[in-house]
N, C-alpha and C positions, 0 to 999 in steps of 0.2 A: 504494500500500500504506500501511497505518496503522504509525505510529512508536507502539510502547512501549515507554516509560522502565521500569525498577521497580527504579533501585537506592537507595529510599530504601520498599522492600515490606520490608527486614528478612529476606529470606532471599536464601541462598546459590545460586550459579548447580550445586553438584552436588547440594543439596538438590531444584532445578527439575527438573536431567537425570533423578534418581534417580525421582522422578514420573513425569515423562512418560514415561520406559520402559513402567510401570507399564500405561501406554494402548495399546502399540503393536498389539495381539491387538484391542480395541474399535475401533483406527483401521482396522484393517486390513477388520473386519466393517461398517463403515461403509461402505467403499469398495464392500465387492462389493453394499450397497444401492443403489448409483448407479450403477453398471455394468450392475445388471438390468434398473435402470429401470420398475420396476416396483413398485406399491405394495402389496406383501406384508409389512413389516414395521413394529413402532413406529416405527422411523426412516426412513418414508417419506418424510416432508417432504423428506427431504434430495433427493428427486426433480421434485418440482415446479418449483425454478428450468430442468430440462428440458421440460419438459411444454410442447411448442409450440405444442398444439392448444387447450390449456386458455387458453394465453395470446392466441390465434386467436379463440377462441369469445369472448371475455371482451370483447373491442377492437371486434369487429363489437357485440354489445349495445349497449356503452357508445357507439359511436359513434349510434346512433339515439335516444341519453338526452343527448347532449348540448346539443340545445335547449333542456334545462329551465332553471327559473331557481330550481331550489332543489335539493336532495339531502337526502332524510331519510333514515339508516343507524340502521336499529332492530336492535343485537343490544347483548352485555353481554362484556365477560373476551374471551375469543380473538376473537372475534366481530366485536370493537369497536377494540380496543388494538392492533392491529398496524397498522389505517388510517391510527386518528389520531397512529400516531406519523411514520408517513412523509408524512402530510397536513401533518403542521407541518412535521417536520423540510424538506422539497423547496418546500412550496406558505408554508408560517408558520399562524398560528392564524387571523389574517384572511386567508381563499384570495383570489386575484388576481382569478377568475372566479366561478364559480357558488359561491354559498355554501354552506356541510354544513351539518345540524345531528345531533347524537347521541342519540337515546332510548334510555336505557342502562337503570340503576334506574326502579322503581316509583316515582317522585315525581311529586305529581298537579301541582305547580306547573310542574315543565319539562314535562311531556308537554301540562299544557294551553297554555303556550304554546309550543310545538312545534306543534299544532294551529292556534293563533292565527294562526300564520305561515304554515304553510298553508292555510286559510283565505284568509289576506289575497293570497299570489300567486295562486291559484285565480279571486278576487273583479279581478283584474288582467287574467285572461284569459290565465296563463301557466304552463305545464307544471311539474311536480312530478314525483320522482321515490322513492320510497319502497321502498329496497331493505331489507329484512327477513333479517337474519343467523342460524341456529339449527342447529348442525351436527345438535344429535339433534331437533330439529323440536320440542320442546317445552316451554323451556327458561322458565321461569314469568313472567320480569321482562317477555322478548323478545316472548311471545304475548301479555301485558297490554296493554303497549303496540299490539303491531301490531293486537289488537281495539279499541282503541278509533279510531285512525286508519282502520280498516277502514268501521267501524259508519259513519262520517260523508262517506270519501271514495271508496267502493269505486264507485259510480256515474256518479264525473265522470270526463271524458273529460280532462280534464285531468292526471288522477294517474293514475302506471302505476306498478304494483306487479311488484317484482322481487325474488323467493325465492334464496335461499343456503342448502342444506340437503343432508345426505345423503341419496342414496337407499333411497327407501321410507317415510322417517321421516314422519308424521303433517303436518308443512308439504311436504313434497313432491306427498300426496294432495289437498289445498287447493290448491295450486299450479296440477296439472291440471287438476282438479275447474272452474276459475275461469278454464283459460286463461290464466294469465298467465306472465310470460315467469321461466326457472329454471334457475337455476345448480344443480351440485351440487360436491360436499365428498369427494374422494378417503377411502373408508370408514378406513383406519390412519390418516391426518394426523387427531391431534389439534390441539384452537382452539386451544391457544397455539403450534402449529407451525404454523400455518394461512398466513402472511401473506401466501405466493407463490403461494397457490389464490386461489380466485376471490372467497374471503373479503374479504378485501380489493386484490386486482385489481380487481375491476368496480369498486366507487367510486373506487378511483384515477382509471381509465383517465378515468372521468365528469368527475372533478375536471380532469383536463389533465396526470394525474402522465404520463412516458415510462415505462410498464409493462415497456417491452421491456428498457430501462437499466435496470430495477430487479432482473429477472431475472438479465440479463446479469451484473451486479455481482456479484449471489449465488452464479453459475456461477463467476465468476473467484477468488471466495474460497473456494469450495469444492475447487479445485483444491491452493488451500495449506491449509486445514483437513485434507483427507486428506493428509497427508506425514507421515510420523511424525518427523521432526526438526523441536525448539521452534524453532530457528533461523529455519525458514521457516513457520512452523505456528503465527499468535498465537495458534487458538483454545488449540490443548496448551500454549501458553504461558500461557493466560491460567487454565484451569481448573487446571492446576499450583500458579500462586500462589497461585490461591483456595481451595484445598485444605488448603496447608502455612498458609496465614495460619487456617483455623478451627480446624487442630489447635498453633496458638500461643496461643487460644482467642479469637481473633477472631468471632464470633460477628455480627457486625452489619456486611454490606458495603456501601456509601454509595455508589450511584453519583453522580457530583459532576459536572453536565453545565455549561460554560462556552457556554450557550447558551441563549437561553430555547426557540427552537426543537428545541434535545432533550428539553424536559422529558417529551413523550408517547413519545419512544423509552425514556427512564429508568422511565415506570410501566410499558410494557409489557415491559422485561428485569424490572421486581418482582415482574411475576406469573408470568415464565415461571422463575424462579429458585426463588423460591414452592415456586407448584406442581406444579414439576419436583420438589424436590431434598426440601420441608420433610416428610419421610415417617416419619426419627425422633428419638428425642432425642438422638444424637448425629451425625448429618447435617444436623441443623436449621440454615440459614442465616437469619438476616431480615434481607432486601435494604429497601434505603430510597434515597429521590429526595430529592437538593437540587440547586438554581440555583444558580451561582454571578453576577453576587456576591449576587442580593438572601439566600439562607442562611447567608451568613459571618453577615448580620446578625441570623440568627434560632437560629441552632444554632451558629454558629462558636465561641464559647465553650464548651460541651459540648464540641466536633471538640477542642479545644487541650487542654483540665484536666478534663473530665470522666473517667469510667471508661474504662479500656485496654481498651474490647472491641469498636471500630470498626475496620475495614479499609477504606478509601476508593479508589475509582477516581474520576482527576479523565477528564474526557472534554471535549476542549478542541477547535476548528478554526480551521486552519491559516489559511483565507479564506475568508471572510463576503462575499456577493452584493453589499453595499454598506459603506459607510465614513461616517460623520460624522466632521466634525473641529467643533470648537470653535475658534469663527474669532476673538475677544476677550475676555480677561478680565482686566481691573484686578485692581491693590492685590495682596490676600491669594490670588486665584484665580490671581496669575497664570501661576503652575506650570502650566497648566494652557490656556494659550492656543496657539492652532494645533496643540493636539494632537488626534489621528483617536481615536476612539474603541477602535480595533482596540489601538491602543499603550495605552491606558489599561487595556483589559482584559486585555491581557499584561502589565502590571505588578502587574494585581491578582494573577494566577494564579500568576509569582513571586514575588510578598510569601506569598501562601497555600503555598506549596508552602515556601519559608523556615523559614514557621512552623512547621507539619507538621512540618518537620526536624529544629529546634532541638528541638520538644516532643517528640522522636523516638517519632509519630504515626505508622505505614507506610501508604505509599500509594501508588501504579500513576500512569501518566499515558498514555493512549490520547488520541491527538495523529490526527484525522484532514483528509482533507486538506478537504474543504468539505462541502457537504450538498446535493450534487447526487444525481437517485435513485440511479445507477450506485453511489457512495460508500454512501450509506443502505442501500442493498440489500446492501453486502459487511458492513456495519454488524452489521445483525439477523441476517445469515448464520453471522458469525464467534462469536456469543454464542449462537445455536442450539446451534453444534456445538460450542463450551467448556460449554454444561450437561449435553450429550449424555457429554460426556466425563466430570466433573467426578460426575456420577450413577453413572460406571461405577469413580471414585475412590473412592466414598463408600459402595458397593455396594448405591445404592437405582436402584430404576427409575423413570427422568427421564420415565417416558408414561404412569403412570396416577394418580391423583388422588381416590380412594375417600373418603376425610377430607371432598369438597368435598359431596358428595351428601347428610349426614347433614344439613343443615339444608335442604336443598330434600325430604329425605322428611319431618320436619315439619313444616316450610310447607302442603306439602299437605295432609299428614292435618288440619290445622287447619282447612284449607279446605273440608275435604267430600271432597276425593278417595280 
């Protein structure tokens, strides 16, 4: 289980209780969503970490894609973000085996060499994988890209094209149409709840992530997410604080990852916090991503003496896969001789968290135990269900996202469509 600190959040432990009461009628409607197991409502996602078959169908594909010597994952937002954050956080940003690459945005630079590089393994004589993300099948960045990859590779035996889409949707028709092989997208999971669908299971599975851990994790924290006492229940603990801290006028939550391998879990809690939650002007949160340490060096001064309308979560782990020490250092360094890295970087988070204090800054400390999938999957689990929550404090609805669409229907009217 994850240790949270928050007694330097600036509020009070019957402030918290008085909250979460607040939940117990929404926890409770949560519950009988995973009891039906069945994906009839916005908060279906929270059924997927069940879903045995999905995670069955998803392991058989991947296992016939793991010859390749490369993985190209074409989608954007829910699409994208959920992969690459459990891609770094389990595997790191250099994978151990098959390399990813992302075709997210319309930028003609990365897409053409995205193409370069397939190209160049093709020219090798070696398999390629191209799976194609698009929950409503039409999503303008996601089809740009996968037409142009199409236009040059759809012929060679070398690249196998693999669809993520709901049914019916316009890439699902393409799908069959071409024979090729097609996941589909549980119709109520929304992409940014998507991460336990197949959305991003199949490239895991591809990459070497243990899909089944990642599930598993999510199962087990869903177990204390539905409990309506904070005690045992981080997420209602956690969308509590973050509730009383926007109405202190806290206005800008920081997550602070003491990892570089969380930074893709920090952008993908930005967008599901986003938009989840940003629906008015007094629900408005904006979430923001820093490193620690290399952000102390770029924002830290803002964090300490800037404006009081930051609330920061620091998000630190316990044990790290490996250890460097620093085996000599003379003179002026030598503070600093035979020390492991892990100690250097727990002295940084208490020098930061000191500061934060003195400059009485509030902020949270989610302390987990290392970044194995199991952990990472309770991870994205427990912040699922504190938005879920945290939407139903704020009285907007955490699952639709109408705001986003108004620049994709100009986009296209610009386009001809």
């Amino acid at each position: 289980m994850f240790t949270i600190t928050w007694k330097n959040a600036g509020v009070t432990l019957t402030n918290i209780r008085d909250t979460a009461a607040k939940c117990k009628s929404r926890i409770l409607a949560l519950r009988q969503v995973v009891e039906r197991r069945a994906y009839t409502d916005a908060a279906s996602s929270l059924v997927l970490p069940y879903d045995v078959s999905q995670v069955r169908t998803t392991q058989q594909l991947a296992r016939r894609c793991r010859d390749a010597a490369l993985l190209v994952v074409v989608g954007i937002g829910g699409s994208s973000l959920g992969t690459r954050a459990v891609q770094e956080a389990v595997l790191g940003t250099i994978t151990p085996g098959m390399p990813v690459l992302y075709a997210e945005t319309v930028d003609s630079d990365a897409t053409a060499a995205i193409a370069k590089r397939i190209r160049s393994t093709v020219r090798d004589n070696k398999r390629v994988v191209i799976n194609v993300v698009s929950k409503s099948g039409t999503t303008m960045e996601t089809i740009a890209n996968f037409l142009v990859f199409l236009d040059e590779f759809r012929r060679s035996k070398l690249v196998t094209m693999v669809v993520t889409t709901d049914v019916g949707s316009p890439l699902e028709h393409l799908a069959k149409q071409n024979d090729w092989s097609l996941l589909t997208i549980p119709d109520a999971v929304g992409g940014r709840y998507s991460v336990f669908s197949a959305v991003s299971l199949f490239p895991l599975a591809v990459l070497g992530v243990d899909i089944e851990r990642l599930v598993q994790g999510a199962q087990h924290m869903l177990g204390h997410c539905l409990r309506t006492d904070i005690a045992s229940n981080p997420a209602l603990l956690l969308a509590s604080i973050a509730y009383l801290e926007l109405k202190r006028g806290k206005t800008v939550h920081d997550t602070f990852v003491f990892s570089t391998k969380l930074e893709g879990y920090g952008k993908w809690y930005r967008q599901l916090l986003a938009e989840s939650l940003g629906k008015t002007q007094d629900a408005g949160i904006l979430p923001t991503v820093s490193v620690g340490s290399t952000d102390l060096h770029s924002v830290g001064q803002y964090d300490l003496a800037g404006p009081r309308l930051v609330f920061h979560r620091f998000v630190t782990v316990d044990k790290f896969g490996q250890d460097v020490h620093v085996a000599k250092a003379d003179g002026i360094f030598s503070y600093l001789q035979h020390k492991s890295f892990t100690r250097l970087l727990d002295a940084i988070v208490q020098g930061t968290q000191d500061a934060f204090s003195r400059h009485k800054r509030p902020f949270i400390q989610i302390a987990v135990p290392d970044l194995s999938a199991d952990t990472i999957g309770r991870l994205l689990q427990m912040e699922m269900v504190s938005v879920m929550l945290l939407g139903h404090l704020l009285k907007v609805n955490p699952f639709d996202q109408q705001a986003v669409e108004e620049y994709k229907i100009t986009a296209r009217t610009l386009l001809g469509r």
